[in-house]
N, C-alpha and C positions, 0 to 999 in steps of 0.2 A: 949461471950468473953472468949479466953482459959486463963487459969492459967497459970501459970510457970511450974507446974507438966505439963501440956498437952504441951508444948513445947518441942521438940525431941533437947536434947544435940547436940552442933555442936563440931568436933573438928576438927583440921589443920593437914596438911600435918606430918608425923612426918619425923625427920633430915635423915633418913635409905630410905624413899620415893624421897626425894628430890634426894640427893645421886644418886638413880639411873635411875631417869628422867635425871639428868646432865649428867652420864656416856652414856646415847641410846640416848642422842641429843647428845652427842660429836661423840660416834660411828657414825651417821648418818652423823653427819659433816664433819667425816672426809673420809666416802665412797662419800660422793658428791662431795667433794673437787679433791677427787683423781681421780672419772669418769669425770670430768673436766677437769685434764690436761689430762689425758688420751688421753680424744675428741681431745683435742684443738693439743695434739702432733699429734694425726694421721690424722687434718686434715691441718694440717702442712706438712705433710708428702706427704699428698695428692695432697696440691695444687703444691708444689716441682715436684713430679712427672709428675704430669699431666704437670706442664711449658715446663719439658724438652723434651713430647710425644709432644705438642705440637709444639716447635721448629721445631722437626724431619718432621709430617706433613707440616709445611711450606717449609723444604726443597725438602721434594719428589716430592711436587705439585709443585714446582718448572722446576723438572728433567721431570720430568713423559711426557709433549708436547714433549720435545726433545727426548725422547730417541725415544715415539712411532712416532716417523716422523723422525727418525734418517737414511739419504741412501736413502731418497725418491726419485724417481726419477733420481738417479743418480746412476755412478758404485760402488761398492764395493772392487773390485779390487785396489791396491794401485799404481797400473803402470797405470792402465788405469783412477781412479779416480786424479793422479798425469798430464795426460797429457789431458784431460775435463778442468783442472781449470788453464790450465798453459797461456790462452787466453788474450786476450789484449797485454800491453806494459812487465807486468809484472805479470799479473794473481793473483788469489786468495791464490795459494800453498803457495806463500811468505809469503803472511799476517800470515798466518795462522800458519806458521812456527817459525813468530814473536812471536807469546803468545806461542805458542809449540816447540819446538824444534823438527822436524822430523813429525811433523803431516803430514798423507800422505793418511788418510782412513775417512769415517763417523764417524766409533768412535773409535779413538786413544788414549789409554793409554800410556802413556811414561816410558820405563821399565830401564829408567835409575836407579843408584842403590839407589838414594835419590825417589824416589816414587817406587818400586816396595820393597814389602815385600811376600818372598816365605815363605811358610807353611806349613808342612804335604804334597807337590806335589803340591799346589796351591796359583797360583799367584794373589796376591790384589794390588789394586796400589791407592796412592793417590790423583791422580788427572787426568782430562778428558777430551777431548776436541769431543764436536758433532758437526758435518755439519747435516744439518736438511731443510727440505722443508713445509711450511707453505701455506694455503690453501689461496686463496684470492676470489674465489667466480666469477673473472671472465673469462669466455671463449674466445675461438679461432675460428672464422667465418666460417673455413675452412680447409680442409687436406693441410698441405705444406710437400715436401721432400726439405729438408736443406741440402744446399752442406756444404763442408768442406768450413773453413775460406772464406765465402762468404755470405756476408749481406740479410738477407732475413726479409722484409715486413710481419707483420701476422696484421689482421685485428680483433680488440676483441672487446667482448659481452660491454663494461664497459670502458670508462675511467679508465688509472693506478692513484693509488694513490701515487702524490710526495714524502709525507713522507716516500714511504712504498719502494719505487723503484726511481733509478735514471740511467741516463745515463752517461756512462763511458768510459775511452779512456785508460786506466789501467787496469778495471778488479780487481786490490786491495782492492775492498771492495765486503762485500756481499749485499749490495744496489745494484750492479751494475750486480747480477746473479740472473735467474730467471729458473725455471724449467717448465715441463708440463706435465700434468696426462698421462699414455699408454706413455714413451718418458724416457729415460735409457739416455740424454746428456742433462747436464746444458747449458745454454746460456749467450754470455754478451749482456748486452743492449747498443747498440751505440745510440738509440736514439727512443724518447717517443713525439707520437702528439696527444696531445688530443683533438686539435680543429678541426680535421675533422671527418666525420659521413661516418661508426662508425670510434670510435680512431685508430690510427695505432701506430703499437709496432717494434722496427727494429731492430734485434738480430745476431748475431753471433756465430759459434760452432767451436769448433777445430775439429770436425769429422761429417762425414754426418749421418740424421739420421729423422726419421720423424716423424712430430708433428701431430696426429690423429686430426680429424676434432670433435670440439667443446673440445676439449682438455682443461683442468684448469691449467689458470696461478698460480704457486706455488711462494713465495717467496725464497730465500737463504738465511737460518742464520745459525751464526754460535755457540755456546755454549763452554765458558770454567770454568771448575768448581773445586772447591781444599779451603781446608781448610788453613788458614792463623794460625802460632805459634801453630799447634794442641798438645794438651794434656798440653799447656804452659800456663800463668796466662789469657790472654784474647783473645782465639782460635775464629775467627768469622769463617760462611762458606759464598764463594765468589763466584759469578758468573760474568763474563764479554761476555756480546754481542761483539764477537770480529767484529772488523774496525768499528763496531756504537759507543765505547764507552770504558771508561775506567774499570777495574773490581770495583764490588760495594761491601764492605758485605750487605749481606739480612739478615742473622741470626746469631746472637752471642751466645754463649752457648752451640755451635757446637764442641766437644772437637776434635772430628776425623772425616775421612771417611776413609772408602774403599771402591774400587772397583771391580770386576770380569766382566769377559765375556767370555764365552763358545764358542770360533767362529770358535775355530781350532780342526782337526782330521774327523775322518769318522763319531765319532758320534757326533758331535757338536749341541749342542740346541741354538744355538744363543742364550741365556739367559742371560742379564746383571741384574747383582743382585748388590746393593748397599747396605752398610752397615753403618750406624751412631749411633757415639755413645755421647749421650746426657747427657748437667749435668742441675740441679733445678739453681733456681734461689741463693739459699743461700750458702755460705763458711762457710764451719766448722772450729774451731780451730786445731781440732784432724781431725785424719783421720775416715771418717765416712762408707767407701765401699772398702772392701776388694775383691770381684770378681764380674761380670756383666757374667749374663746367658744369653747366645746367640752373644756377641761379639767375634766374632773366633779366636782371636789375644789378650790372656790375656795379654802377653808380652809387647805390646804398653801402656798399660793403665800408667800412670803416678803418682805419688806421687803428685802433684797436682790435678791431675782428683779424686785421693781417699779423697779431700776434702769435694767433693760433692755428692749430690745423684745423680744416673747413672743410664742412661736406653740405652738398646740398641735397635736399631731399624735396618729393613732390607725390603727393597720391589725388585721384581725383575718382570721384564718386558722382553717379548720375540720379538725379532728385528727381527722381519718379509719383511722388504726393502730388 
């Protein structure tokens, strides 16, 4: 058994120890504390951002079928694309002119001086309207040469799809126009049989011209696209399937667009390049963004857009039709 000698003195913490275990836990406390908000702001920051790239992808994916099918099968030319659609009672040109004022090509920008913004030599414009041909999968039995305003029979691989195609006695919709692969002239549909074998398809053209054997039935649609109150408290971006429908917004948060197209001169790339400029989901009190890299037009940006966090965005796609 030990003594009390053979027991080793215990003693306590003294007040100078204690002391400075409270100071390296308060230091420690207070670097955790601060890598915390740290975190938590940049990923605040993060998800903000990322909201607004994403918007931007929903709207290119949007653009992207139209622009690359934008002139399929049809002219280019705005005399000659103006007198293709001018078919039936009253033709497409009209409709078309209802959403656009003066739409008269594939892809018409309106350079009135409420959408066009010149820049350094180059012109952006706020809003757009595409004529576009849509694949449908099905064929044509046979070669026809199609005379001028004269009904011609084509016999196809497939029943048409009603939803997708109709027959018309105006031409004022793009239901009622259909195009066809190797073939430079839209057609109206006077009328659609699908109950005999195979189905028969009965078309008309304002100019003669001819439809290559096994040729694909294309659809006609039409695309108009433009941002609603841009850089204003609640900018959506709009698309309208014109004569199917009224314009819808698809994305809010859209503060701008612009537009280009390289279509004119000797060296023209056909390139239309889009530009958007995107805000996060949250409103600051203060102003939070002073300039956006890569939006080409600092000038647009608005006192309300520098509420929020901004990203710009831009894809550009070569119009090959």
């Amino acid at each position: 058994m030990r003594t009390g000698r053979q027991l080793k003195s215990r003693r306590g913490f003294s007040l100078v120890e204690i002391l400075i275990a409270v100071v390296i836990l308060s230091v420690v406390s207070i670097a955790a504390v601060g890598l915390f908000f740290a975190f938590a702001k940049h990923f605040e920051q993060s998800a903000d951002l990322t909201a607004a790239r994403q918007r931007g992808e929903m709207v290119l994916s949007r653009l992207e079928t139209a622009v690359l099918h934008a002139g399929l099968s049809m002219p280019n030319d705005s005399t000659k694309f103006k007198k293709v659609y001018s078919g039936g009672a009253t033709g497409l040109i009209q409709a078309l002119s209802n959403a656009i004022n003066g739409w008269d090509k594939p892809i018409y920008l309106p350079n009135d001086r409420n959408n066009k913004v010149d820049f350094e030599g180059k012109d952006y414009y706020k809003k757009i309207g595409i004529v576009y041909s849509l694949s449908s999968g099905i064929g044509v039995l046979e070669e026809y040469d199609v005379n001028e305003n004269t009904e011609q029979k084509l016999e196809l691989s497939e029943a048409c799809p009603l939803d997708r195609i109709k027959q018309t006695s105006t031409g004022n919709t793009t239901d009622g126009w259909v195009t066809f692969s190797g073939c430079q002239t839209p057609f109206v549909v006077t009328k659609i049989d699908n109950t005999t074998n195979p189905p028969v398809l009965t078309v008309k053209s304002s100019r003669s011209d001819l439809i290559p054997f096994f040729a694909e039935l294309q659809y006609v649609r039409a695309l108009y696209a433009y941002v609603s109150s841009p850089g204003g408290t609640s900018p959506q971006f709009y698309i309208q399937d014109v004569t199917r429908g009224p314009a819808q917004p698809v994305v809010e948060g859209v503060s701008q667009v612009l537009f280009s197209f390289d279509d004119s001169g000797a060296d023209a790339t056909n390139v239309l390049t889009v530009h958007l400029l995107l805000r996060g989901n949250r409103r600051f009190p203060g102003q939070v963004t002073s300039s956006v890299p890569s939006w080409p037009i600092s000038s647009t940006i608005t006192d309300e857009d520098k509420h929020y966090r901004l990203v710009a965005m831009s894809a550009s796609w070569r119009v090959r039709n």
